[in-house]
C-alpha positions as a Markdown table, in Angstrom:
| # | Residue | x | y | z |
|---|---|---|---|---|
| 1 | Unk | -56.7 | -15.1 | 46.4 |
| 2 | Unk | -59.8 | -14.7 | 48.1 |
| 3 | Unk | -61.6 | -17.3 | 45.5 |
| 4 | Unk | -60.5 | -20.3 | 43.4 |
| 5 | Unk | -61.8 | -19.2 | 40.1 |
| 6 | Unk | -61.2 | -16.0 | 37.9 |
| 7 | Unk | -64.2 | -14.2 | 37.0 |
| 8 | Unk | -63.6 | -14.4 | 33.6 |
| 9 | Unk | -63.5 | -18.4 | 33.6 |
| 10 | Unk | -66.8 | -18.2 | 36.0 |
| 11 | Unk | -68.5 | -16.3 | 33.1 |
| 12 | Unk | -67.6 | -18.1 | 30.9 |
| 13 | Unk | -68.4 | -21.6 | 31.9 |
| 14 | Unk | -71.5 | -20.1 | 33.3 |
| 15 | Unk | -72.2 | -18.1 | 29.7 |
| 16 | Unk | -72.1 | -21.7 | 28.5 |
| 17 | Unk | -73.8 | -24.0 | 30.9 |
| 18 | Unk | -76.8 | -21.8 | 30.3 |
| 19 | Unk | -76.7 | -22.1 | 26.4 |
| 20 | Unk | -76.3 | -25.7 | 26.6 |
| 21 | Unk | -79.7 | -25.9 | 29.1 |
| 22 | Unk | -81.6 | -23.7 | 27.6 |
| 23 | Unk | -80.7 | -25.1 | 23.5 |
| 24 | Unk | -80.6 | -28.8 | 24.6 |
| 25 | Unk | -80.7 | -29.8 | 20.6 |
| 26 | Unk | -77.5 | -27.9 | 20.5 |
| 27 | Unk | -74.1 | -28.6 | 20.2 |
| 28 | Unk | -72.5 | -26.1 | 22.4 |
| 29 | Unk | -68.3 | -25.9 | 23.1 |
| 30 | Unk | -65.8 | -23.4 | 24.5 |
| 31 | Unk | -62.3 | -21.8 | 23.1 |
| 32 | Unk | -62.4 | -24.1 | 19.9 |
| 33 | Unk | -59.8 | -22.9 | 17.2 |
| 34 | Unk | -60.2 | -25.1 | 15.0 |
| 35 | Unk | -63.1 | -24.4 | 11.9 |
| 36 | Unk | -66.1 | -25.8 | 12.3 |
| 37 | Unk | -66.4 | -28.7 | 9.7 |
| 38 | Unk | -70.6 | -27.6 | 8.3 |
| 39 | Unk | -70.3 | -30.6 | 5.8 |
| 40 | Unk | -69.3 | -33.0 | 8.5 |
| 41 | Unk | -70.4 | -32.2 | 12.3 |
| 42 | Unk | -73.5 | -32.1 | 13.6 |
| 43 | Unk | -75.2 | -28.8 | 13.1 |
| 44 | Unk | -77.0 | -26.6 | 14.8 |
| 45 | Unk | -73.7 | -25.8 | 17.2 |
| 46 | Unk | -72.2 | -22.7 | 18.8 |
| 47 | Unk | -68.6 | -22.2 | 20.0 |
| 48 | Unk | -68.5 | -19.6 | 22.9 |
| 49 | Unk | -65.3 | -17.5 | 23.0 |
| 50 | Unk | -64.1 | -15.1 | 25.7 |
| 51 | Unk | -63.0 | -11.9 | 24.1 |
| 52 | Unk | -61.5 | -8.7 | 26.6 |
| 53 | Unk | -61.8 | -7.8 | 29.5 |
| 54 | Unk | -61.8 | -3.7 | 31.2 |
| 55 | Unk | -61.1 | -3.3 | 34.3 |
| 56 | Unk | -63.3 | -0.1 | 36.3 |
| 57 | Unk | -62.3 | 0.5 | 39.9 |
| 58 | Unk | -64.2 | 4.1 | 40.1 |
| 59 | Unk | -67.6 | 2.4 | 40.7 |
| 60 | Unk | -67.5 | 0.7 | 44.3 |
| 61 | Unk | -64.9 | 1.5 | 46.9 |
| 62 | Unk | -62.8 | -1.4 | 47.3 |
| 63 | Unk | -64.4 | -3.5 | 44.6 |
| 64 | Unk | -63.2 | -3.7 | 40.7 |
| 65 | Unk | -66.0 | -3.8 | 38.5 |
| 66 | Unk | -65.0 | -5.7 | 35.0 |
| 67 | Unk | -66.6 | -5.9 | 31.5 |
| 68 | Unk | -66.2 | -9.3 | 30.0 |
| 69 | Unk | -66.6 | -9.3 | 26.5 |
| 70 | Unk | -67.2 | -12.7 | 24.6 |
| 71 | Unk | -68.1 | -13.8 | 21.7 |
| 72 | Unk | -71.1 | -16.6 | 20.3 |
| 73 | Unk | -70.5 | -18.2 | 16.9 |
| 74 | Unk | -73.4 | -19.8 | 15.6 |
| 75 | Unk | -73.2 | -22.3 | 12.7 |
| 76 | Unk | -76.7 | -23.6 | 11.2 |
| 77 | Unk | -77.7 | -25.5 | 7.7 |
| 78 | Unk | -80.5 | -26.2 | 5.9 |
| 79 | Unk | -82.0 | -28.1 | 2.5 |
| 80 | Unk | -81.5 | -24.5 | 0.7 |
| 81 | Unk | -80.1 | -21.0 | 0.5 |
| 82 | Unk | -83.3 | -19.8 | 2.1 |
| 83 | Unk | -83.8 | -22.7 | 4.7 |
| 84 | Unk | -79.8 | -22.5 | 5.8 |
| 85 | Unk | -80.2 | -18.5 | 5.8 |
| 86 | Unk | -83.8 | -18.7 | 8.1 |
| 87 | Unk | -82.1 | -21.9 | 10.5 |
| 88 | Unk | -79.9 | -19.0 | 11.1 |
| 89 | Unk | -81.6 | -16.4 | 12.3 |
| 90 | Unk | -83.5 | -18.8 | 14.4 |
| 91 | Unk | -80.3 | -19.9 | 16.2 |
| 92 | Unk | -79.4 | -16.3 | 16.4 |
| 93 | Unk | -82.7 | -15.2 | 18.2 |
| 94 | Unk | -82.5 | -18.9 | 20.4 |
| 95 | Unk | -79.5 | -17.7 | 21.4 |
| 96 | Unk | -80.3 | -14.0 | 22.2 |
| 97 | Unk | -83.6 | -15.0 | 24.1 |
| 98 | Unk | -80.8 | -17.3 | 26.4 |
| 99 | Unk | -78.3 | -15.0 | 27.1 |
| 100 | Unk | -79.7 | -11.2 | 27.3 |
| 101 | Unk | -80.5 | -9.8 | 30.4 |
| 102 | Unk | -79.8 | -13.2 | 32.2 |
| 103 | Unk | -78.0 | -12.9 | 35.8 |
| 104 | Unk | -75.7 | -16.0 | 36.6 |
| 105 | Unk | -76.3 | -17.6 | 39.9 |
| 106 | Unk | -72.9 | -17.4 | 40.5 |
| 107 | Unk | -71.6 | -14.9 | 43.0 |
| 108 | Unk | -69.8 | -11.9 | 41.7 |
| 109 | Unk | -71.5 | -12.4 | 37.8 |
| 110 | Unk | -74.1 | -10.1 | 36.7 |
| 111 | Unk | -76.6 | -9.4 | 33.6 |
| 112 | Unk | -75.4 | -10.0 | 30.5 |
| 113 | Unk | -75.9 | -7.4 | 27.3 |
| 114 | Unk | -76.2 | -8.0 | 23.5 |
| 115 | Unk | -73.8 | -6.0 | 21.6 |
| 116 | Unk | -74.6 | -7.1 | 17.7 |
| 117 | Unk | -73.8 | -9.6 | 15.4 |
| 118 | Unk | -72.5 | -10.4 | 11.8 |
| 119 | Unk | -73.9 | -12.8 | 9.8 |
| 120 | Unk | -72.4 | -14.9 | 7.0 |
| 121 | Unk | -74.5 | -17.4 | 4.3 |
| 122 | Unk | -71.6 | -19.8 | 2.8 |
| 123 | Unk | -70.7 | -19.7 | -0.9 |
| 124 | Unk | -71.0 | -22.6 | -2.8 |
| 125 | Unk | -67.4 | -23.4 | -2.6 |
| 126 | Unk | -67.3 | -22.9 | 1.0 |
| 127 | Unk | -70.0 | -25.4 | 2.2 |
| 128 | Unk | -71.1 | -28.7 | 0.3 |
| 129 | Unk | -74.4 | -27.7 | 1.7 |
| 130 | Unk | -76.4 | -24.7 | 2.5 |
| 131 | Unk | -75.0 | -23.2 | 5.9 |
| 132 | Unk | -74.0 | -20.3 | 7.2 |
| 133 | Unk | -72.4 | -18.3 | 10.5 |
| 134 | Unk | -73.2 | -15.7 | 12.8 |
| 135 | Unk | -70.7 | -14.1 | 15.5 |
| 136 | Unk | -73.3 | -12.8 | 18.4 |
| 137 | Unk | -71.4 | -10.4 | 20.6 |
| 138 | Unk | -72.0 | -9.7 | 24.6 |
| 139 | Unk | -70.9 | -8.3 | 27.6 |
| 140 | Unk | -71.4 | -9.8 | 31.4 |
| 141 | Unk | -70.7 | -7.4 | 34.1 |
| 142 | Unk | -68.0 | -8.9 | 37.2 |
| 143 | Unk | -67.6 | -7.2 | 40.3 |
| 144 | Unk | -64.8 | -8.7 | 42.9 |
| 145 | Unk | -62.6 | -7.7 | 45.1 |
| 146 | Unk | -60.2 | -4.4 | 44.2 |
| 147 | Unk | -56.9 | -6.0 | 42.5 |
| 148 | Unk | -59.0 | -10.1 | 43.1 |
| 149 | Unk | -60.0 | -10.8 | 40.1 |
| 150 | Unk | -61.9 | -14.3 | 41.8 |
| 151 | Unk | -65.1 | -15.3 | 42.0 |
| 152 | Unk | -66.3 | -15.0 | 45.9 |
């Protein structure tokens, strides 16, 4: 291995770290399966998930360029249908401004792309109170090593 931690889980933690600075009023956590709980936990709060991964050694000679696709799930709330639907786009857009075209400090990681999202307003019998979800989708562009898969 010619580093300690796989690209993907350098992404990652990085793809998080920067949420989490730049939205410090925020809950932000990683790989969560469980629902999120909109009655009960604190909202605003996004779950960052890592999604695939595709693999291009034609770019670079000797050097693996990957496409790491992950995932931002957005969960907001507000005093009505129209408040809970608005706190959402806000955290949508928060979350956009973060991430798109941002290059991680870390060696190996570069910019990350927007790829869409879905949105979703809660029915009544789905949320005590107003809330909703979006899933923001992204790409982050790796390059390491040809068959290293490591951060440098």
């Amino acid at each position: 291995m010619s580093g300690t931690v796989a690209l993907r889980e350098a992404a990652l933690a990085a793809i998080a770290d920067r949420l989490a600075a730049q939205l410090p009023d925020v809950a932000v956590e990683r790989a969560r399966r469980a629902p999120v709980d909109t009655d009960v936990e604190m909202l605003p709060r996004l779950v960052v998930r890592g999604d695939d991964l595709e693999a291009d050694d034609t770019q670079e000679p000797g050097r693996t360029h990957y496409r790491i696709g992950f995932g931002v799930s957005g969960f907001a709330a507000g005093a009505t249908d129209l408040a809970a639907e608005q706190a959402l786009s806000l955290l949508h857009a928060r979350t956009v401004a973060a991430l798109a075209g941002w290059t991680p400090a870390t060696p190996g990681l570069g910019n990350v792309a927007e790829g869409g999202a879905e949105f979703r307003l809660y029915d009544a019998e789905d949320s005590a109170r107003p809330a909703g979800e979006f899933l923001a989708r992204f790409t982050i562009l790796a390059v390491g090593p040809a068959g290293g898969p490591w951060s440098s």
